[in-house]
N, C-alpha and C positions, 0 to 999 in steps of 0.2 A: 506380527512382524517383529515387535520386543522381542519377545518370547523366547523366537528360535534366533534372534542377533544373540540376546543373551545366554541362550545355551551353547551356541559355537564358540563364544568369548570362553564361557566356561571349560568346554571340552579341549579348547584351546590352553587355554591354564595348565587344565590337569597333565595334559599332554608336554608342555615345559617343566612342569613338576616333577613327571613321572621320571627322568634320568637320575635328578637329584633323591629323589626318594630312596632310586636302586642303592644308596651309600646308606651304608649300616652303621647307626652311631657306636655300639659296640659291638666286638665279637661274637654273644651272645645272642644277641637278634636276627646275626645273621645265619646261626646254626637253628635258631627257632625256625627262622623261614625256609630253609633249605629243608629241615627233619619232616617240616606240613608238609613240604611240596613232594619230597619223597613218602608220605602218610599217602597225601590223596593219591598219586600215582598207584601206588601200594593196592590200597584199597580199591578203585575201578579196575587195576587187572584182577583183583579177587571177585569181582563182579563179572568179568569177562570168563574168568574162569569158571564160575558158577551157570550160565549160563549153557556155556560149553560141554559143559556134564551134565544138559537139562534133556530131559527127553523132547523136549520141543522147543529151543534157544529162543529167545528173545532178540531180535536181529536188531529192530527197534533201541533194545537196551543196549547192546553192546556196541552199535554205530555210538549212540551217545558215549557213551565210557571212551571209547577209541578217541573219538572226538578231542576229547578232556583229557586223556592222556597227550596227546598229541600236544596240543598246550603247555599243559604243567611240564612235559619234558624238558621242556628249553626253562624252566624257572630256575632249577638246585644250583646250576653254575656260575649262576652270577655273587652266588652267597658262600662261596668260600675262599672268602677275605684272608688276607692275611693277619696272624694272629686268632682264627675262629680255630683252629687246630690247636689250639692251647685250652680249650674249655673244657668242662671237666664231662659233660654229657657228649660230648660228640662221639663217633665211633669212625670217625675218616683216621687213616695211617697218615703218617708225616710224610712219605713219599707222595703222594698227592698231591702237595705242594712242591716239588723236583721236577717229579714228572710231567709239565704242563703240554706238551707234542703229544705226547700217549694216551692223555686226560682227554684233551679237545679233541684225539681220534676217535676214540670210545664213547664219548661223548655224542658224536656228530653222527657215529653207526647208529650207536642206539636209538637216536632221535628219526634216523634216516630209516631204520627198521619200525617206529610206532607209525609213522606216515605211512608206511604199506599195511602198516595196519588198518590203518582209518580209510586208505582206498580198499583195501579189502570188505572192510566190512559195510561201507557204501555197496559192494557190487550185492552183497547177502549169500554168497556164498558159506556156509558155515565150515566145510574141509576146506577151504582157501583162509577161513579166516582162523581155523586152530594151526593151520600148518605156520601161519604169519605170528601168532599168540604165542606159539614156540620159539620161534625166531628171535624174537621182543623179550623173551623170558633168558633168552643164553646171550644176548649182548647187554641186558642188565647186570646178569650176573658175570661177564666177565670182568665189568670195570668192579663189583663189591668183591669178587675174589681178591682184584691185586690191591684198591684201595679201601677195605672197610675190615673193620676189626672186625673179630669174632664176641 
């Protein structure tokens, strides 16, 4: 009966922690965390996509991916602080930071297109779930056309 008082305590902590965490002591941290979160996204759609081009998909793997993608989605936008646009490794444009109506539409599509992903790939349709992986792949890149350097 300790045990799980003290892990609720705990979980409870973490979970009043967790807002204050979201605050990046510096600029840099917060483009570190944003580039992983945009890395691991990266990388499980390169899994999805491998998959996809398999002679016999992995329905299994790509539910997970979609899964994780779906997650990591909502992480990039909490981390472009202001001031993280002044660091020398980022590659986000200065409109970016202007644009925040346009950011949080793009934004909000693209997250609202990986969610049909992830029911997609619950149902295991595999043409439901490339036609959806397509979808996921042009609202990605419309927000890196208007805001990411080349």
């Amino acid at each position: 009966m300790k045990l799980s008082i003290r892990a609720l305590l705990v979980a409870v902590a973490f979970a009043v922690a967790a807002p204050a965490s979201a605050q990046f002591a510096k600029p840099e941290d917060a483009v570190k965390y944003r580039q992983s979160a945009m890395a691991l996204i990266g990388n499980h759609m390169g899994r999805i996509n491998a998959q996809l081009k398999a002679d016999k998909p992995n329905v299994a793997a790509i539910q997970s991916s979609a899964a994780l993608i779906e997650t990591l989605s909502k992480l990039p936008f909490e981390a472009f602080t202001p001031g993280s646009d002044m660091v020398a490794n980022t590659k986000v444009k200065p409109e970016y930071f202007k644009d925040t109506a346009k950011v949080k539409e793009l934004a909000e599509k693209m997250q609202g297109e990986v969610s049909k992903l992830a029911a997609a790939s619950k149902a295991g349709d595999v043409k439901s779930i490339q036609a959806q992986f397509g979808t996921v792949g042009q609202a990605c890149k419309a927000c890196h056309d208007d805001y990411r350097m080349k």
